[in-house]
C-alpha positions as CSV (number, residue, x, y, z in Angstrom):
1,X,152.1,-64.1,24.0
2,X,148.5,-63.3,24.4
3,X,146.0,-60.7,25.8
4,X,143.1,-61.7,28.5
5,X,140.7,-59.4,27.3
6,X,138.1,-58.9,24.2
7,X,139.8,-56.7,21.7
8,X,138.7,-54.8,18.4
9,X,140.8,-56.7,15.9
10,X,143.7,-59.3,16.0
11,X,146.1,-60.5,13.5
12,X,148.8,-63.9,13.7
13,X,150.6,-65.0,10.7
14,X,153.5,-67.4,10.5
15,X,155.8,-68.2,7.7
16,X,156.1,-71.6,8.0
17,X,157.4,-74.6,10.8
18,X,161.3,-74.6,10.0
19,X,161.4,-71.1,8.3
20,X,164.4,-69.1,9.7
21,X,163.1,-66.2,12.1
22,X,165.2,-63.9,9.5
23,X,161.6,-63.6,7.8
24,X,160.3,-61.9,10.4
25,X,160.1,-58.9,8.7
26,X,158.2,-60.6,5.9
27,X,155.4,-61.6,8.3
28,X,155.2,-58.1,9.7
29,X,154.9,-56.4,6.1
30,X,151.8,-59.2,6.4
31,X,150.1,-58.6,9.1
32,X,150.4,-54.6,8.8
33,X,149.0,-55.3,4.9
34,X,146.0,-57.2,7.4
35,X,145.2,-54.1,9.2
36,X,145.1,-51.7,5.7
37,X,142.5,-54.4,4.4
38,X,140.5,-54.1,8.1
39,X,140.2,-50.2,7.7
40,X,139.4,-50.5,4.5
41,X,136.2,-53.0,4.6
42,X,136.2,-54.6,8.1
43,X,136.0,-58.1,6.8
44,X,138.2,-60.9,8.8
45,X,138.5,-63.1,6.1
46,X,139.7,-60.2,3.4
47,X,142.4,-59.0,6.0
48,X,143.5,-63.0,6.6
49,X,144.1,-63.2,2.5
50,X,145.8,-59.9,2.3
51,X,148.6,-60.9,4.6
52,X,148.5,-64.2,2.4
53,X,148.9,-62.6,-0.7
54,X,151.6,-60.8,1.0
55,X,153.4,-63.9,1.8
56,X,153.1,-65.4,-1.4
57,X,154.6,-62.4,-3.3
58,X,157.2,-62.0,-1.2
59,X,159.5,-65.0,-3.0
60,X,161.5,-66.3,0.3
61,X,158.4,-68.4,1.6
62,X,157.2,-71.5,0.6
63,X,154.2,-70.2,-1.3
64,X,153.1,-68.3,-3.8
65,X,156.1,-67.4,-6.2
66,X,158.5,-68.8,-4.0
67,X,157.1,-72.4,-4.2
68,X,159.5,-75.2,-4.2
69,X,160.0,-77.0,-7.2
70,X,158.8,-81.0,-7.8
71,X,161.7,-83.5,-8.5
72,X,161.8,-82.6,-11.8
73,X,163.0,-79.3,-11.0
74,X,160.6,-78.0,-13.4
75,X,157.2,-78.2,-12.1
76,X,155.2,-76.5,-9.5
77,X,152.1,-77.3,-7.4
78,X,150.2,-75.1,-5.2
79,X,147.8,-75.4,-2.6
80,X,145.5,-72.8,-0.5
81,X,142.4,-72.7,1.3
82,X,139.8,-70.3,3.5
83,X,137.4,-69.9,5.7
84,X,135.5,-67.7,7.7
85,X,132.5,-67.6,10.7
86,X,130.1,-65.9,7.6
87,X,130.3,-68.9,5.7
88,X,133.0,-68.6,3.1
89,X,134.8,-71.9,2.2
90,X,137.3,-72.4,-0.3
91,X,140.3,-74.3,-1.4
92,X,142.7,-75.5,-4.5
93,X,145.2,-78.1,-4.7
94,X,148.0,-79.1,-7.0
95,X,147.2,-76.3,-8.7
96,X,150.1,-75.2,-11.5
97,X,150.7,-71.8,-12.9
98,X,148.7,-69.4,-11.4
99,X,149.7,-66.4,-9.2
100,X,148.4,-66.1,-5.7
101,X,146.7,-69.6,-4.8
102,X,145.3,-68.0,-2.1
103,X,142.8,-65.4,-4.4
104,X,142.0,-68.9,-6.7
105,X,140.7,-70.6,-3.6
106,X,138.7,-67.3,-2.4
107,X,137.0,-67.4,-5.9
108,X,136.2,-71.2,-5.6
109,X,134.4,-70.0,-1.8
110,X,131.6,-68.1,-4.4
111,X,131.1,-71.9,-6.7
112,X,128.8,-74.4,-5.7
113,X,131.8,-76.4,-4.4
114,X,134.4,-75.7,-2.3
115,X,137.4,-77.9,-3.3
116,X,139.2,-77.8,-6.5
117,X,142.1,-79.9,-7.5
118,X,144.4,-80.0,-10.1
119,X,143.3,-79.1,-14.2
120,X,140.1,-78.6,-13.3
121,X,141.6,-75.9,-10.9
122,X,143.9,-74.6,-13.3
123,X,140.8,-74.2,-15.9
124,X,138.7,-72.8,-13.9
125,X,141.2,-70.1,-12.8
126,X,141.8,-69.6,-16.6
127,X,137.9,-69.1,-17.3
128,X,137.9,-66.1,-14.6
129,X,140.7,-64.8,-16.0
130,X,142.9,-65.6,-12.9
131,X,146.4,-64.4,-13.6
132,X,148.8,-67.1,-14.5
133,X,152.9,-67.4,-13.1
134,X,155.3,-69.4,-14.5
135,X,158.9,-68.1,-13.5
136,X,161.1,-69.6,-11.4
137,X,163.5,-67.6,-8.9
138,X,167.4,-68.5,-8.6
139,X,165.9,-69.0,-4.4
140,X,163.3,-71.9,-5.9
141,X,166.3,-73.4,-8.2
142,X,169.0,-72.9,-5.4
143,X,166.5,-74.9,-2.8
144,X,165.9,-77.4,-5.7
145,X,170.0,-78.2,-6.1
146,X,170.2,-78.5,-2.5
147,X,167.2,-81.2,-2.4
148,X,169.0,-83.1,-5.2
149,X,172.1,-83.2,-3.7
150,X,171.5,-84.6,-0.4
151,X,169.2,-87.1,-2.0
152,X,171.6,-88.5,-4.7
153,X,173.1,-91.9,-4.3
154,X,171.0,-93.6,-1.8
155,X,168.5,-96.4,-2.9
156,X,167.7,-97.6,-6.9
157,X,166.5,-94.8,-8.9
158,X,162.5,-94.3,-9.6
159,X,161.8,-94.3,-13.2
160,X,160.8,-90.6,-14.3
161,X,163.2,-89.0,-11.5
162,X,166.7,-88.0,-12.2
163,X,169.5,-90.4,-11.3
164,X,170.5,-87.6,-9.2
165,X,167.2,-87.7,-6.7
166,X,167.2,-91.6,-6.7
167,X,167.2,-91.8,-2.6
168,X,163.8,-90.3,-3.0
169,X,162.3,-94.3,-2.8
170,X,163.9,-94.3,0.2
171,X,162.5,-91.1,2.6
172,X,159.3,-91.7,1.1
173,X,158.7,-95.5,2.3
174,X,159.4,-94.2,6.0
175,X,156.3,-94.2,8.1
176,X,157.4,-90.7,9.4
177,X,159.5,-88.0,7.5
178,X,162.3,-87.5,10.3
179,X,165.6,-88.7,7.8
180,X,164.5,-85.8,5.6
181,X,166.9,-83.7,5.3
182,X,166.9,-81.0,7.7
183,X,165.7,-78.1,5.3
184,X,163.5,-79.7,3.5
185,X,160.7,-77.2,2.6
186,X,157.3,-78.3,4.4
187,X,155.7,-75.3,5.0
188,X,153.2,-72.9,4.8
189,X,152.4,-69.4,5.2
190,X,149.0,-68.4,6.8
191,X,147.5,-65.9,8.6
192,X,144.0,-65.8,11.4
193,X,141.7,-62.5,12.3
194,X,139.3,-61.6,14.0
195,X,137.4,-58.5,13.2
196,X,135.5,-55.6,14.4
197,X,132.7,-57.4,14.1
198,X,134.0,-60.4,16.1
199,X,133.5,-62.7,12.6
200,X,137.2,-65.2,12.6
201,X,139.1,-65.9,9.1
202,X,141.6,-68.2,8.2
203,X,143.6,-68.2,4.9
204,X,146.8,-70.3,3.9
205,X,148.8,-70.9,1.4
206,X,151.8,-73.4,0.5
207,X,154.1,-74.6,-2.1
208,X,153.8,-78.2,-1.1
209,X,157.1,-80.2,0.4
210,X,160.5,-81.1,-1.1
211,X,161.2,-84.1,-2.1
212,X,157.4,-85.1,-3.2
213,X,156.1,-87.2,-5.6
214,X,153.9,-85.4,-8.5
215,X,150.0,-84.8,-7.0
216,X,151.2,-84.7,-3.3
217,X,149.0,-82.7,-0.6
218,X,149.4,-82.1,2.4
219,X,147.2,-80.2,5.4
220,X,147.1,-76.8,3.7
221,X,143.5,-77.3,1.6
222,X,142.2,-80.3,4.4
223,X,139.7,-78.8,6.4
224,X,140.1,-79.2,9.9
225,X,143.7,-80.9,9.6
226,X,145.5,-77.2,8.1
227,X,142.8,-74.4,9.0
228,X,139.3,-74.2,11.1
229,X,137.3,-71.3,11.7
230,X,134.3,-71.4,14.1
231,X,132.2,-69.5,16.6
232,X,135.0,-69.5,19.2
233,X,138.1,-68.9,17.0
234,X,140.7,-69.6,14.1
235,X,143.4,-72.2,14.0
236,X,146.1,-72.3,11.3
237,X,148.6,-75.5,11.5
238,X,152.1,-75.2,9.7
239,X,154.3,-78.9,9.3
240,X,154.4,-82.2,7.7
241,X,151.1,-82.3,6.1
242,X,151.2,-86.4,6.5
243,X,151.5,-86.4,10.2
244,X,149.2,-83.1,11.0
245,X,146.1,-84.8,9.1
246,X,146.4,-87.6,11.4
247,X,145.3,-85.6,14.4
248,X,143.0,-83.4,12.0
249,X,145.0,-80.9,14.4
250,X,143.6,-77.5,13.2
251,X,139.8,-78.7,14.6
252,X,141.4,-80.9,17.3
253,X,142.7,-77.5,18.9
254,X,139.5,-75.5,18.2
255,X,138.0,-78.1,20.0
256,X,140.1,-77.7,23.3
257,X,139.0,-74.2,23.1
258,X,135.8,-74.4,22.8
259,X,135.7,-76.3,25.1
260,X,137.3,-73.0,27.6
261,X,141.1,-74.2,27.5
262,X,143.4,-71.1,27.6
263,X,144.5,-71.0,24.3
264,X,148.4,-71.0,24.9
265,X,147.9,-74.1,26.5
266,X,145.8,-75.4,23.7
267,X,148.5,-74.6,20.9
268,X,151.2,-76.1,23.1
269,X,149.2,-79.6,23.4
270,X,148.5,-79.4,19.7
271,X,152.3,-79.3,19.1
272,X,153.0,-81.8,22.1
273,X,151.0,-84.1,20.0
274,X,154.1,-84.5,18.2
275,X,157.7,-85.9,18.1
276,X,160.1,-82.6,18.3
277,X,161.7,-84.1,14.8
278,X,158.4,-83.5,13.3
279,X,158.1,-79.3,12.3
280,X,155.2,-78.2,13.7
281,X,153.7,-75.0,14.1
282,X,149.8,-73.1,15.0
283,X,148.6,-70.1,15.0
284,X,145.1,-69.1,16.3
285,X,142.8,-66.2,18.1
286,X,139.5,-66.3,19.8
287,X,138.0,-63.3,21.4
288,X,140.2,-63.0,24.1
289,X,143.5,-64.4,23.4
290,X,145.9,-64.2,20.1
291,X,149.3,-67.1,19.9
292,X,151.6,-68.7,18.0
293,X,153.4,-71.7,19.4
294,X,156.3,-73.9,17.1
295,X,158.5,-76.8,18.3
296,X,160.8,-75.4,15.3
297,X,161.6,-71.6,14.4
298,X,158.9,-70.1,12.8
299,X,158.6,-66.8,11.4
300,X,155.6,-65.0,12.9
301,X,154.0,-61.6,13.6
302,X,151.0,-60.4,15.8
303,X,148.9,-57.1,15.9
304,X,146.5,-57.0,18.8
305,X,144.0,-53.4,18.7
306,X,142.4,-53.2,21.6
């Protein structure tokens, strides 16, 4: 849905392409922890990470503490980004053991830089004192199993993989990732504002995708494939990282409404872009309209004050 006129604040998050509608309720808690933060200090991009942060605690999404686990079922690699029409700019990727990726990368928006990747991420989370997260749910290890299972006995195992995740060679060497199996985790949970002021935010945060191999990323810290913020609008993009940073689909669609297209429209020819076996999902407002648009399920929530 969407509104036609200018309104005080709005709110979308999503929970991730391919994430059952039963989270529902976890995007909600989100987007109502979004408007707290707004009456509290009126800043879009502080409401966007709020409903992130949300997300990422919540342990049934695909971020945060409920990340998937690598192949090697022990492991876990992170990545989150932001932005904002005031200038902020941040993002970490493959980042390991720290909580809330999405606070890491709002921290990296006040460095010289605005990407961090890896160690140097994880260091630099330990020399602010960033908290650090280890554990692993039974929901992680359960997902794991279910991974391993499907992929076992396929194609010549990969040295450094378990026998048991040997068909691994063969998903991966597909130019697209449609023979994955069907709940593969690929995606992310993000939420877009606008506030008071009329300033637009952006936050995400993911897990990464199952079956990976170790240093993958996706679309979540790319600017302009996962997230864009601009004058005119945010755009959040949810999916198979490989295939969304072909179309660089997060600026692609804040393009189309700069340019004055309606933005339901604009969200449906950003996911028109590509084959329905592909998960994709957007989210975006501008100063008249609020959407969410999914060739998949997607979990999702929208608060419009007017």
């Amino acid at each position: 849905m969407s509104v036609t006129q200018e309104y005080d604040y709005a709110i979308v998050v999503h929970g991730g392409a391919g994430s059952p509608r039963a989270y529902d309720d976890g995007c909600e808690r989100a987007a109502q922890r979004a408007v707290e933060e707004l009456a509290i200090s009126a800043d879009a991009l502080e409401a966007a990470i709020a409903a992130v942060v949300s997300m990422e605690d919540d342990g049934r999404f695909n971020a945060g503490s409920g990340s998937v686990l690598c192949l090697d079922g022990a492991t876990v690699e992170m990545d989150a980004s932001i932005m904002d029409t005031r200038g902020r700019l941040g993002a970490v990727a493959c980042v390991q053991g720290v909580k809330n990726p999405v606070l890491l990368a709002r921290a990296v928006a006040e460095t010289p830089h605005w990407l961090l990747a890896g160690d140097g991420a994880a260091r630099f989370a330990a020399a602010i004192g960033h908290p650090t997260h280890t554990a692993i749910s039974d929901h992680q290890r359960k997902a794991h199993d279910k991974v391993v299972r499907e992929l076992a006995g396929r194609v010549p195992a990969m040295p450094g993989i378990p026998e048991e995740a040997k068909a691994f060679l063969r998903f991966w060497n597909y130019q697209t990732p449609l023979e994955l199996p069907a709940h593969a985790a690929c995606d992310t949970v993000g939420a877009v504002v606008r506030d008071p002021a009329g300033h637009f935010a952006v936050a995400l945060s993911t897990g990464g995708s199952a079956p990976s191999l170790l240093g993958r990323v996706g679309d979540t810290p790319i600017i302009g494939s996962g997230f864009y913020a601009g004058p005119e609008g945010a755009v959040a993009a949810t999916g198979i990282g490989e295939q969304i940073v072909r179309h660089l689909l997060a600026r692609t669609v804040y393009g189309w409404i700069e340019d004055g297209m309606p933005l339901e429209l604009a969200l449906k020819r950003g996911v028109d872009l590509f084959d329905l076996k592909v998960p994709v999902g957007l989210i975006a407002v501008t100063r008249t309209e609020a959407a969410s648009h999914s060739n998949q399920d997607m979990p999702h929530a929208r608060i419009v004050a007017r």
